[in-house]
C-alpha beads as a LAMMPS data file, in Angstrom:
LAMMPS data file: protein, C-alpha beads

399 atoms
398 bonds

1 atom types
1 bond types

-500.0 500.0 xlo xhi
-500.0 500.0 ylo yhi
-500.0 500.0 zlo zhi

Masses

1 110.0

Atoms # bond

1 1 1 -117.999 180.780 -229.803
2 1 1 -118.321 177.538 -231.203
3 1 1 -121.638 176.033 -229.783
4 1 1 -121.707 172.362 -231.877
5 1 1 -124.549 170.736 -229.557
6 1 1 -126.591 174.403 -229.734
7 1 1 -126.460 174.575 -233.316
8 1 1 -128.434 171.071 -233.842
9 1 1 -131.222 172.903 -232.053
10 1 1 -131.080 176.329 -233.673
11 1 1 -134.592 175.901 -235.706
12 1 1 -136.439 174.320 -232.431
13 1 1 -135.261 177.512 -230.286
14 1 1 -136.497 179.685 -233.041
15 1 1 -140.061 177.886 -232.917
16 1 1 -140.770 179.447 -228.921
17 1 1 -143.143 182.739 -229.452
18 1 1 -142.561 183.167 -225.682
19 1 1 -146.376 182.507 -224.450
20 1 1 -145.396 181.240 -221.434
21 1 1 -147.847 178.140 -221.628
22 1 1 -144.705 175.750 -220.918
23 1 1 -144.658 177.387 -217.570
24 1 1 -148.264 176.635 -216.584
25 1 1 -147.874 172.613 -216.649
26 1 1 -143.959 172.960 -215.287
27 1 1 -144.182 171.272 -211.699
28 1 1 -140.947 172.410 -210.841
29 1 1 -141.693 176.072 -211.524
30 1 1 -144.822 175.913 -209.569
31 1 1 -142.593 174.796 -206.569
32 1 1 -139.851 177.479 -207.513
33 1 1 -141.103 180.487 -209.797
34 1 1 -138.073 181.530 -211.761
35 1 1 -138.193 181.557 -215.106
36 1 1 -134.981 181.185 -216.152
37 1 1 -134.354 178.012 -214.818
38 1 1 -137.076 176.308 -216.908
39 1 1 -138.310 175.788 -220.375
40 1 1 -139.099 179.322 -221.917
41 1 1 -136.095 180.979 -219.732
42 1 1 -133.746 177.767 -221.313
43 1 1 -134.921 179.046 -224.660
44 1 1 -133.847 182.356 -224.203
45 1 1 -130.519 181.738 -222.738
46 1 1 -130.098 179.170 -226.119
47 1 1 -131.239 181.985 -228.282
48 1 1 -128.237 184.378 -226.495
49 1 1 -125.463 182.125 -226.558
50 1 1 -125.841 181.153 -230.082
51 1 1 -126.347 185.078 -230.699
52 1 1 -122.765 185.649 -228.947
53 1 1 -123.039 186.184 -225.570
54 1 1 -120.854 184.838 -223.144
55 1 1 -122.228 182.777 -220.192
56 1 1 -120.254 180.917 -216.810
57 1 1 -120.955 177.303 -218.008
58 1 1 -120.442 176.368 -214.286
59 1 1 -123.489 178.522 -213.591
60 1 1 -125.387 177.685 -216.399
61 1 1 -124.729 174.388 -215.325
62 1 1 -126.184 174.560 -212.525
63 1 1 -129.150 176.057 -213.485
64 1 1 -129.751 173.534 -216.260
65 1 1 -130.203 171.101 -213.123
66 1 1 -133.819 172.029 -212.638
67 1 1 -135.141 169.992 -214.761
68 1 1 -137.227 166.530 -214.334
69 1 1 -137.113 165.657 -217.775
70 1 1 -140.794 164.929 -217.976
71 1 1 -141.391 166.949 -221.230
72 1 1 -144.222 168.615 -220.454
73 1 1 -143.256 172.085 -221.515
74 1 1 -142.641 170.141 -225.095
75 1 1 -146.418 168.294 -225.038
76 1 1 -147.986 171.428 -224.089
77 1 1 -145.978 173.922 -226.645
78 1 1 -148.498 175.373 -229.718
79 1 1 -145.308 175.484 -231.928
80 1 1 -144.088 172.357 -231.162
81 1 1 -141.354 173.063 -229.952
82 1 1 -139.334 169.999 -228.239
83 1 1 -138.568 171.612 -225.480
84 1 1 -136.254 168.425 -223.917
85 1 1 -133.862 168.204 -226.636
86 1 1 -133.103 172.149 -226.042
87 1 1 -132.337 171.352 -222.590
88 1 1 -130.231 168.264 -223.287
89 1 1 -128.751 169.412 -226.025
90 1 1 -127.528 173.055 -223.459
91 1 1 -126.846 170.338 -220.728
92 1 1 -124.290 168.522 -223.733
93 1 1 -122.947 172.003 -224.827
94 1 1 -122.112 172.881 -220.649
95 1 1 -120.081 168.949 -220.598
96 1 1 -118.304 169.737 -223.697
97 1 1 -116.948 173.212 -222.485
98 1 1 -116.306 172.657 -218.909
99 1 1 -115.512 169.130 -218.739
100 1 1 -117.501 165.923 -216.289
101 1 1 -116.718 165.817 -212.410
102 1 1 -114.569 162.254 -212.116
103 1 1 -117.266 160.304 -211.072
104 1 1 -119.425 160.650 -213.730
105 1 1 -116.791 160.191 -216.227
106 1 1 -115.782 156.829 -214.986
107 1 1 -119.709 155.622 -214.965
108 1 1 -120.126 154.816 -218.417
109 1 1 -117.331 152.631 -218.217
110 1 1 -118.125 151.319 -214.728
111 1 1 -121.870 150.765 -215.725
112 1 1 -120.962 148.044 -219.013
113 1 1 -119.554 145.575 -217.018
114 1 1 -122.753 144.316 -215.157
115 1 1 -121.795 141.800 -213.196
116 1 1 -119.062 144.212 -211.091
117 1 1 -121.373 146.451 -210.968
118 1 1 -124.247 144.663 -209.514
119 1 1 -121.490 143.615 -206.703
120 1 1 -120.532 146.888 -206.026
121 1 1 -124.027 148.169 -205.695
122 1 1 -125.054 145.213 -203.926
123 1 1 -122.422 146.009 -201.059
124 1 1 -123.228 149.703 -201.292
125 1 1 -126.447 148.936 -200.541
126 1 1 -125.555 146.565 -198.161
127 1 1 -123.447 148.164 -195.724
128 1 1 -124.762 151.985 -196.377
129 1 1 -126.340 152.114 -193.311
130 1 1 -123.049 151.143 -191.348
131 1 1 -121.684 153.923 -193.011
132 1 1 -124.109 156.402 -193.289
133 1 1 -124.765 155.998 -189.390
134 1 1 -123.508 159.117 -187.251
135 1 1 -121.438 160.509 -190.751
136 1 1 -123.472 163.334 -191.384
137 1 1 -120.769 164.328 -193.784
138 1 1 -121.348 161.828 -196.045
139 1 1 -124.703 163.119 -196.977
140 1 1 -122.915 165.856 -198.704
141 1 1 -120.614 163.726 -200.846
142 1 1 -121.571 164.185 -204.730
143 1 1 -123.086 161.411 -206.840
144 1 1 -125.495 158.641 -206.230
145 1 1 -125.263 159.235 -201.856
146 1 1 -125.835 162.601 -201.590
147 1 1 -128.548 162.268 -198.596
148 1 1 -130.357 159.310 -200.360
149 1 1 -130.233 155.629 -200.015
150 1 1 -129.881 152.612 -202.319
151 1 1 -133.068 150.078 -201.889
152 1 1 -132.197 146.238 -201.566
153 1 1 -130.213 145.014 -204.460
154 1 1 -130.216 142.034 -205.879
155 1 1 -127.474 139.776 -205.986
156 1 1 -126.422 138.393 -208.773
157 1 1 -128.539 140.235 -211.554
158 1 1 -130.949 139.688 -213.698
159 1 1 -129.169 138.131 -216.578
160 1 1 -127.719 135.553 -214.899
161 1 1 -130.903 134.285 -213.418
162 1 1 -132.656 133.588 -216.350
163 1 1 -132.136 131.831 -219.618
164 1 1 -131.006 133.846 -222.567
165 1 1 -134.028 132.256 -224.254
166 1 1 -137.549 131.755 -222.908
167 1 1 -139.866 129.107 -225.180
168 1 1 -143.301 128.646 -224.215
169 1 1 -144.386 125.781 -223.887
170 1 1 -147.633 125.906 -226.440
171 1 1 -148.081 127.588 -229.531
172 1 1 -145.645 130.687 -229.994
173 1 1 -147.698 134.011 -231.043
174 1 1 -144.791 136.622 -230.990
175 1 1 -141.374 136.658 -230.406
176 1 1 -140.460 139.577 -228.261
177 1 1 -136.861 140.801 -226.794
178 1 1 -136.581 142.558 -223.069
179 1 1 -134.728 145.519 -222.386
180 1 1 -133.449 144.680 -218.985
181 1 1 -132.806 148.292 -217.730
182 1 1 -130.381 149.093 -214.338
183 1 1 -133.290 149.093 -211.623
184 1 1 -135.319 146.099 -213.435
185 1 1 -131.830 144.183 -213.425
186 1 1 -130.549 145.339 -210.138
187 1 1 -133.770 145.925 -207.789
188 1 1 -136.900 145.068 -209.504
189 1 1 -135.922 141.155 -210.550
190 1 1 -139.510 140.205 -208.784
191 1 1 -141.675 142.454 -211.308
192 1 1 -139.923 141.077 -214.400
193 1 1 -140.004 137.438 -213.150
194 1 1 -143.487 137.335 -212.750
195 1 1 -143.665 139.799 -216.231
196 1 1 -142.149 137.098 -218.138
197 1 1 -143.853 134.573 -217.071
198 1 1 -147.143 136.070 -218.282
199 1 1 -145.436 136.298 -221.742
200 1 1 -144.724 132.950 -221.614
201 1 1 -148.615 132.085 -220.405
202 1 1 -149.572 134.069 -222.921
203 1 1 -147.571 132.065 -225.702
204 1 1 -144.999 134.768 -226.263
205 1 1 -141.171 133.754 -226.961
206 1 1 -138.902 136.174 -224.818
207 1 1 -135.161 137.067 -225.841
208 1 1 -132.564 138.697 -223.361
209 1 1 -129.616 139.489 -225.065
210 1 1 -126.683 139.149 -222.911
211 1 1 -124.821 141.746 -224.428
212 1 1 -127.354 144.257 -223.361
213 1 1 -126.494 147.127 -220.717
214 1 1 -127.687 150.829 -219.270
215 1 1 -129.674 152.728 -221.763
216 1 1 -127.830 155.864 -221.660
217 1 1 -130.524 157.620 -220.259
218 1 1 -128.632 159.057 -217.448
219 1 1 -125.823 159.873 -219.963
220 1 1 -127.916 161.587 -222.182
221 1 1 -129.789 162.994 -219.400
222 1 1 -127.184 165.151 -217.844
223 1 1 -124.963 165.941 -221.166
224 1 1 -122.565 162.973 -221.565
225 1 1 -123.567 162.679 -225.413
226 1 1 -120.071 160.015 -225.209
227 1 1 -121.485 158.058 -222.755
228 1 1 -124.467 157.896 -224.089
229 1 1 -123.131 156.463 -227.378
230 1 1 -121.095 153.472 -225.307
231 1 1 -124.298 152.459 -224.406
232 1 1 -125.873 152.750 -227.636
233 1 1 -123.374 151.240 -229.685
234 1 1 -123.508 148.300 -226.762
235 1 1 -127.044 147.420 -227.392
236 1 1 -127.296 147.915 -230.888
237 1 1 -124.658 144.955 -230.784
238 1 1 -126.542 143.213 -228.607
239 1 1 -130.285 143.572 -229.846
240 1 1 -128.523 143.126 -233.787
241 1 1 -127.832 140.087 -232.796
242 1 1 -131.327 138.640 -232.452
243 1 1 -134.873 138.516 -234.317
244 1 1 -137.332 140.101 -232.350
245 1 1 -141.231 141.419 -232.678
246 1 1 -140.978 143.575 -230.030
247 1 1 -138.058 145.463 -227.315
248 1 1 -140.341 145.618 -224.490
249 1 1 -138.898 147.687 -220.907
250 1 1 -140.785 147.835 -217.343
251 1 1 -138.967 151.221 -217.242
252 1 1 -140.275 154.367 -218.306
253 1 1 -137.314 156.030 -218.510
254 1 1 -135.410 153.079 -220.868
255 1 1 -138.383 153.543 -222.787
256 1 1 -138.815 157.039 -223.342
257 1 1 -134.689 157.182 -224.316
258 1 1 -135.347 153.661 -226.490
259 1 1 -138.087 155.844 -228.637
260 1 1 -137.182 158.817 -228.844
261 1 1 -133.414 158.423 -229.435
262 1 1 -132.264 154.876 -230.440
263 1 1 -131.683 154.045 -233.850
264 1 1 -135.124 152.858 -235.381
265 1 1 -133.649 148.933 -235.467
266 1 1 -134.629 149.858 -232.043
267 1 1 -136.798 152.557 -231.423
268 1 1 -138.797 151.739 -234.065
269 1 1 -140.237 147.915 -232.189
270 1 1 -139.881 149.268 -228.480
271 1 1 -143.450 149.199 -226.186
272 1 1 -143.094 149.737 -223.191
273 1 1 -144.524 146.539 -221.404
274 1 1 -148.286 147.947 -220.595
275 1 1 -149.075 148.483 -224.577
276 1 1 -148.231 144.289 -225.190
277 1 1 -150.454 143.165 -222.013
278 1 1 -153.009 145.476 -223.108
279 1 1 -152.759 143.879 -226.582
280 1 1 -152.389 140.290 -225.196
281 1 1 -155.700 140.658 -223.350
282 1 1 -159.248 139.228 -224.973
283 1 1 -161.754 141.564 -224.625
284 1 1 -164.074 141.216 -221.323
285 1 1 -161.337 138.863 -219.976
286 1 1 -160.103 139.660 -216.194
287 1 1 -156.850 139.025 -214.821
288 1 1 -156.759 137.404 -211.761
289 1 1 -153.792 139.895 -210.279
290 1 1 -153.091 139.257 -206.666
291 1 1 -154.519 142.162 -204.949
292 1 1 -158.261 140.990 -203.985
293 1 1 -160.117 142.650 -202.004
294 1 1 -157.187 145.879 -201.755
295 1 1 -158.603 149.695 -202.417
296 1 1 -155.880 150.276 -205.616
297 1 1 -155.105 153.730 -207.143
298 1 1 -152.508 154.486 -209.713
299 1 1 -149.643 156.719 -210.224
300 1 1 -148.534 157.992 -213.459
301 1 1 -144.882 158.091 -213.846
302 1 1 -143.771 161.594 -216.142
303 1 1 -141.414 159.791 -218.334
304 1 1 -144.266 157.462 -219.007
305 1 1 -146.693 160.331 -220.335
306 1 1 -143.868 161.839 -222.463
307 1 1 -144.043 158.721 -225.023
308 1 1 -145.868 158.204 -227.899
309 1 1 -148.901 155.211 -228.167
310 1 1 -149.376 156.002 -224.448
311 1 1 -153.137 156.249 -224.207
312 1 1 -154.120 154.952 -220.226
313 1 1 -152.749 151.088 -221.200
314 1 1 -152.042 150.700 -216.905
315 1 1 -155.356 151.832 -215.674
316 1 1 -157.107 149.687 -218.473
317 1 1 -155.003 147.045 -217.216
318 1 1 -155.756 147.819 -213.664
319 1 1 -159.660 147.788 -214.215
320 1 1 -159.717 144.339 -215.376
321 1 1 -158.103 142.896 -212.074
322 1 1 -160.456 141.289 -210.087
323 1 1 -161.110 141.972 -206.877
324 1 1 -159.955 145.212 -206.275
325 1 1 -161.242 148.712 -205.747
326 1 1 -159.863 150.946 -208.747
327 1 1 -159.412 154.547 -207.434
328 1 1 -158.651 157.214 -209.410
329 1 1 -156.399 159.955 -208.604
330 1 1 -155.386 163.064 -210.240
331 1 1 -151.967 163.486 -211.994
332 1 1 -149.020 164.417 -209.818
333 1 1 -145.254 164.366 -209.928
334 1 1 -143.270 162.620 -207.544
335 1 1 -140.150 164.650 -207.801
336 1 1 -137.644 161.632 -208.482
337 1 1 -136.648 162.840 -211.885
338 1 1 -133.586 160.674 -212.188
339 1 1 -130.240 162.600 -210.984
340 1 1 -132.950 165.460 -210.095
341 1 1 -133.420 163.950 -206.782
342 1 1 -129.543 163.651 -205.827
343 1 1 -128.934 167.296 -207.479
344 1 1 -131.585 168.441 -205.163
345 1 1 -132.676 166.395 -202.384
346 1 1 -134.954 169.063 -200.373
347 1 1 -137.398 170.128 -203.205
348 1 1 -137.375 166.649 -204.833
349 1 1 -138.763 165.098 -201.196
350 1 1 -141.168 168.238 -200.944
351 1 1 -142.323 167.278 -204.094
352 1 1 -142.833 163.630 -203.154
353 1 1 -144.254 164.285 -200.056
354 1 1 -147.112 166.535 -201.756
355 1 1 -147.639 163.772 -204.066
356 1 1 -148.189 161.052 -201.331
357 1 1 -150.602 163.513 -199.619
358 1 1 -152.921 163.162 -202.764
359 1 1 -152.612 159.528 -203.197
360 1 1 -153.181 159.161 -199.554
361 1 1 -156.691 161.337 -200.345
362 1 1 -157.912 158.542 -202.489
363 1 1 -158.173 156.321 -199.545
364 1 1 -156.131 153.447 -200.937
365 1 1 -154.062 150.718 -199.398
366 1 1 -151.893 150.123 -202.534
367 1 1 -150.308 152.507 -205.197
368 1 1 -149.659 150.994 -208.469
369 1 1 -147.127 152.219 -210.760
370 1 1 -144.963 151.275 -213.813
371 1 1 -141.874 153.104 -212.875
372 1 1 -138.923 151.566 -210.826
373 1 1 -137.934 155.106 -209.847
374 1 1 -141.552 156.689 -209.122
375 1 1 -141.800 153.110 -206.571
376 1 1 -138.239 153.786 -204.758
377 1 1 -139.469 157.485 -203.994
378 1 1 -142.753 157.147 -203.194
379 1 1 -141.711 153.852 -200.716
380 1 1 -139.136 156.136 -198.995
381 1 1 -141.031 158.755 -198.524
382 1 1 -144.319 156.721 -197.107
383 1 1 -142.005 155.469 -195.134
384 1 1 -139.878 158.456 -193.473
385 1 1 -143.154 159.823 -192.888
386 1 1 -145.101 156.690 -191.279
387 1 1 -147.657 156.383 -193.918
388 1 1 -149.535 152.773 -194.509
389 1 1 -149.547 152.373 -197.888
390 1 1 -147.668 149.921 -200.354
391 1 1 -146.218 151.067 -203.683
392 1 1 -145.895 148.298 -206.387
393 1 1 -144.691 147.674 -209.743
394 1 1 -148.053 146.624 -212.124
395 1 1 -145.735 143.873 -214.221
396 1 1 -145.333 142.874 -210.607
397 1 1 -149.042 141.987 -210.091
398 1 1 -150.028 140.186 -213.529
399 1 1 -149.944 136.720 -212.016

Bonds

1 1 1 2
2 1 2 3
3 1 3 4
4 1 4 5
5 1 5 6
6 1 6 7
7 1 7 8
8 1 8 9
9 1 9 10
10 1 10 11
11 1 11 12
12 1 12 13
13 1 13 14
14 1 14 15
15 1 15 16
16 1 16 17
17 1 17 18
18 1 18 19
19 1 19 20
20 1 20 21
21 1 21 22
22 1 22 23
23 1 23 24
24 1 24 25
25 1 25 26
26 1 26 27
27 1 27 28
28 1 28 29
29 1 29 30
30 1 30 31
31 1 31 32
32 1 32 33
33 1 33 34
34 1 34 35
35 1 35 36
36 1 36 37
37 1 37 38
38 1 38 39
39 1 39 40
40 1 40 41
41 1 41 42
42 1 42 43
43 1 43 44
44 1 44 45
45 1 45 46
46 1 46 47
47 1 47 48
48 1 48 49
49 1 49 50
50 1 50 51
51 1 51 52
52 1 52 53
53 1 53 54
54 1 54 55
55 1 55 56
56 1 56 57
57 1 57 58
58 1 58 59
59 1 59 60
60 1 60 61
61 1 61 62
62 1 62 63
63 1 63 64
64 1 64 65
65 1 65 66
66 1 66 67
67 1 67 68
68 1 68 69
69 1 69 70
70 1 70 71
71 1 71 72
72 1 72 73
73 1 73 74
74 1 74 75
75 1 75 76
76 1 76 77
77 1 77 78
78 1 78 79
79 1 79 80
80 1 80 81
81 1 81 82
82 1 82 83
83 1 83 84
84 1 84 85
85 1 85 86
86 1 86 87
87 1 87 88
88 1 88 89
89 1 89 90
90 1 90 91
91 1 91 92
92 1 92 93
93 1 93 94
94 1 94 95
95 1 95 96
96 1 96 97
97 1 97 98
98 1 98 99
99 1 99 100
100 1 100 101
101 1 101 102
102 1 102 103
103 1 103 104
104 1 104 105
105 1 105 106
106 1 106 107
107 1 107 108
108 1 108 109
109 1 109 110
110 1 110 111
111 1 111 112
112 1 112 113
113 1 113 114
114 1 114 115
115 1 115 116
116 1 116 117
117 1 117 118
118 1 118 119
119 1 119 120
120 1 120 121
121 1 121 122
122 1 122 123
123 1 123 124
124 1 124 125
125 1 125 126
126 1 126 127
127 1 127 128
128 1 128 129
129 1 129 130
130 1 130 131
131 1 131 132
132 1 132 133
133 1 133 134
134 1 134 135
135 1 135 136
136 1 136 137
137 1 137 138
138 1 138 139
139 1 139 140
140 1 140 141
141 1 141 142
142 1 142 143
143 1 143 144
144 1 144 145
145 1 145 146
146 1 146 147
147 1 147 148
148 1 148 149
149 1 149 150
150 1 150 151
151 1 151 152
152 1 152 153
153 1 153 154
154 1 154 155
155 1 155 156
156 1 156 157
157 1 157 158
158 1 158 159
159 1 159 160
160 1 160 161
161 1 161 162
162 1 162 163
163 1 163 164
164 1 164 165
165 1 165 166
166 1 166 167
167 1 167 168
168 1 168 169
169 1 169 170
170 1 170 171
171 1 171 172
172 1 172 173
173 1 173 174
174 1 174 175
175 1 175 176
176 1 176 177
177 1 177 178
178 1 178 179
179 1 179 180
180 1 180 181
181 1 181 182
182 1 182 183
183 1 183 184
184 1 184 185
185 1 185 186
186 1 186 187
187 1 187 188
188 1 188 189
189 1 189 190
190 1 190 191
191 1 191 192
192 1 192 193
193 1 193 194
194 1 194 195
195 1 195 196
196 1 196 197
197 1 197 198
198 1 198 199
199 1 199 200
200 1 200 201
201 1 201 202
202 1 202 203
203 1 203 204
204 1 204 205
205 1 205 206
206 1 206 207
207 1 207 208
208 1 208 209
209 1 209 210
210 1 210 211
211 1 211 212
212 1 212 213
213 1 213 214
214 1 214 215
215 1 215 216
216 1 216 217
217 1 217 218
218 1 218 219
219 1 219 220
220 1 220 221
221 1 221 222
222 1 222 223
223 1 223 224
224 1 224 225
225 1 225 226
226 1 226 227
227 1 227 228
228 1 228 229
229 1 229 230
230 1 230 231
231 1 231 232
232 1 232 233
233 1 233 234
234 1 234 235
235 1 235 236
236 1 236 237
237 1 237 238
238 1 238 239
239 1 239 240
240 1 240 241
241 1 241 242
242 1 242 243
243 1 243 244
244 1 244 245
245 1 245 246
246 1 246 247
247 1 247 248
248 1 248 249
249 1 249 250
250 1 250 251
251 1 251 252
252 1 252 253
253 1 253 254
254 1 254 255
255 1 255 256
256 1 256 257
257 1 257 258
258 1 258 259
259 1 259 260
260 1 260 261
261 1 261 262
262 1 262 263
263 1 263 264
264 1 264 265
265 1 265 266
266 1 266 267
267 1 267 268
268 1 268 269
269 1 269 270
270 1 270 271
271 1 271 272
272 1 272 273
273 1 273 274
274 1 274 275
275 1 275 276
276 1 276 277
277 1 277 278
278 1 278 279
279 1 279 280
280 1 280 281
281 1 281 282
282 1 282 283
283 1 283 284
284 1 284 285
285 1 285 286
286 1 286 287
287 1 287 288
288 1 288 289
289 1 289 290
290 1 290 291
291 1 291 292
292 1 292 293
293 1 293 294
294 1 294 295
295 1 295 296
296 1 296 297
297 1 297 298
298 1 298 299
299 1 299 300
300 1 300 301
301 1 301 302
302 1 302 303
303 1 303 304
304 1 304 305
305 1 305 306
306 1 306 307
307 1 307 308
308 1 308 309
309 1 309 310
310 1 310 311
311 1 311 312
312 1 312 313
313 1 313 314
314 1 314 315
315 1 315 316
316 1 316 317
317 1 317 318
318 1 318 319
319 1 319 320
320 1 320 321
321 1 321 322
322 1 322 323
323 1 323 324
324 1 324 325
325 1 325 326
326 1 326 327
327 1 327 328
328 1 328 329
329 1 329 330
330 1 330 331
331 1 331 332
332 1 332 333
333 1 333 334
334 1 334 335
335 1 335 336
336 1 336 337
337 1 337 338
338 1 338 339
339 1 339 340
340 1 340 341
341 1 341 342
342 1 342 343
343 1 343 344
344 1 344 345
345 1 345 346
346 1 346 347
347 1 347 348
348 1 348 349
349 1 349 350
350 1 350 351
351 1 351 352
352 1 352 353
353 1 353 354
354 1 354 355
355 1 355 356
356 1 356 357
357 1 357 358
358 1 358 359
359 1 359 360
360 1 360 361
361 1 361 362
362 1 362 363
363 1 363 364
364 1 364 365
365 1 365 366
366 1 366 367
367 1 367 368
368 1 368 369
369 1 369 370
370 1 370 371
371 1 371 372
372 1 372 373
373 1 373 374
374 1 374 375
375 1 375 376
376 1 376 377
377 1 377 378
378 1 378 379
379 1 379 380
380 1 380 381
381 1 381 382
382 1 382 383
383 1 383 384
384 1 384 385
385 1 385 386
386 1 386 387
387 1 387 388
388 1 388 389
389 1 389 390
390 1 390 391
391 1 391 392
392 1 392 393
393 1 393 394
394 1 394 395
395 1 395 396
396 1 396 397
397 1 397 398
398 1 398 399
């Protein structure tokens, strides 16, 4: 059989000596012990294909679902074995054999034209809950519904709020370009407002290529490798085009598919946005944030944790807020995962609900976080289950 996207991983699958430590940090497999569906199991079932046996891609499919994409079977492996790009690269392998449903094969094309876009989410978000409203049956539809529902959008995006060029107005330090990113462009506009203007406080030049759009992740993600290279050749274009320091995102999950598989005109100058404030600040200086006198804990996003140079830049941040109480709380997963919470919708809330359970421990009144998607779950699920406690973006709390 020929296995194209399988053979590019041949030498990583070979690298697993089946220890089984990829299981122990897995928290999908501690919420559903079978091993087949996760990282050591995925390496076997590479191993046997590429051997000769014949699998149902359909079912394979399927079972390729379980995943969060948080990489850390990959961080934890002894061999180094990158455990993510065996599961992308099976997820690519199942597209290329058995085809995309309709809807996903019309996103990539939907998703470059932002401004249509942003209207049809905005009216999909809009009128959802007319909709929704006594049709049970359209919790069941496939895609982006499926049981779940869009947060506010904004109206129209990003882009077209702001200049293409932000000067500030004293001396210039660094020139820096922003990587918009769907839920930054479509949701978040607040967080990156007040982000960019601390750049511009802090003397930093900002650049946002209109050209820009999605960063594949979601393409990549779930196997659309052609997708995935619309969007890349898109922003190359667009970023090309201008002289930047930096490509700075508020999103984890831009970031972690900027670094890890952009070309390096890219990838090689993206930060996500905690590693420039953290450079930006003078040493014993506080920020003057806007959450005085709030009890403040943090969540750490998974897709966050998967990138390299990430070394606790928000809580350093955090702790030089004034007026706050920094609590800490242990590391948890919020079960968003992307697609992973429309694919499955009843462990991905279970999830989330165990997760606000230990935030809610720490005794705080706000949750801070870094990821747009880590904020939407953790908001919907405090709020399905009547719990006071705010979840904010950080960029959203600079100023």
């Amino acid at each position: 059989m020929d296995c194209t996207h399988l053979e590019a991983v041949r030498e990583e699958v070979s690298k697993c000596v089946k220890c089984g430590l990829c299981l122990s940090v897995c928290p999908l497999y501690e919420e559903v012990p079978r091993e087949l569906l996760f990282a050591r199991g995925r390496n076997i079932v590479c191993e046997e294909i590429l051997s000769g046996r014949s699998f149902q891609w359909q079912v394979l499919a399927e079972r390729l679902s379980w995943c969060l994409g948080c990489n850390r079977c990959g961080r934890s492996c002894p061999a180094g074995l990158k455990a993510a790009e065996v599961t992308f690269a099976l997820r690519a392998e199942a597209i290329r054999q058995k085809g995309l449903p309709l809807f996903k094969a019309l996103l990539p094309h939907l998703i470059t034209h932002r401004g249509s876009f942003g209207l049809l989410l905005s009216l999909v978000s809009l009128f959802q809950g007319f909709w929704i409203r006594n049709r049970p049956f359209l919790r069941h539809l496939p895609g982006f519904l499926k049981g779940l529902r869009l947060p506010p959008v904004r109206f129209p995006p990003l882009r077209y709020r702001v200049a293409e060029r932000l000067v500030p107005r004293g001396k210039r330090i660094l020139k820096v370009a922003f990587f918009l990113g769907c839920a930054t462009e479509y949701v978040f506009q607040k967080a990156a407002l007040n982000f960019l203007r601390f750049l511009l406080n802090r003397g930093v030049e900002v650049v946002l290529p209109r050209g820009q759009v999605c960063c594949g992740m979601p393409f990549y993600g779930w196997g659309d490798r052609k997708g995935f290279q619309l969007m890349v050749s898109k922003n190359l274009k667009a970023f090309s085009a201008v002289d930047f320091d930096y490509l700075l995102t508020l999103c984890p999950s831009c970031g972690q598919v900027l670094k890890g598989f952009y070309p390096d005109l890219m990838a090689g100058k993206t930060l996500d946005f905690t590693e420039l404030v953290v450079g930006l600040l003078h040493k014993g200086e506080g920020l003057r944030g806007s959450l005085a006198g709030k009890r403040v804990t943090y969540h750490h996003p998974c897709h966050l944790a998967a990138q390299k140079g990430i070394e606790g830049q928000p809580e350093k941040i955090i702790k030089t807020m004034e007026g706050l109480e920094f609590l800490e709380s242990p590391n948890g997963c919020c079960g968003m995962g992307g697609s992973f919470a429309m694919e499955h919708p009843e462990l991905s809330q279970k999830m989330a609900s165990k997760r606000l359970k230990e935030l809610l421990k720490t005794g705080a009144d706000v949750v801070l976080t870094t990821c747009p998607g880590c904020i939407l779950q953790l908001s919907h699920t405090a709020k399905r289950e009547g719990a006071s406690l705010e979840v904010i973006h950080l960029a959203e709390v600079l100023l």
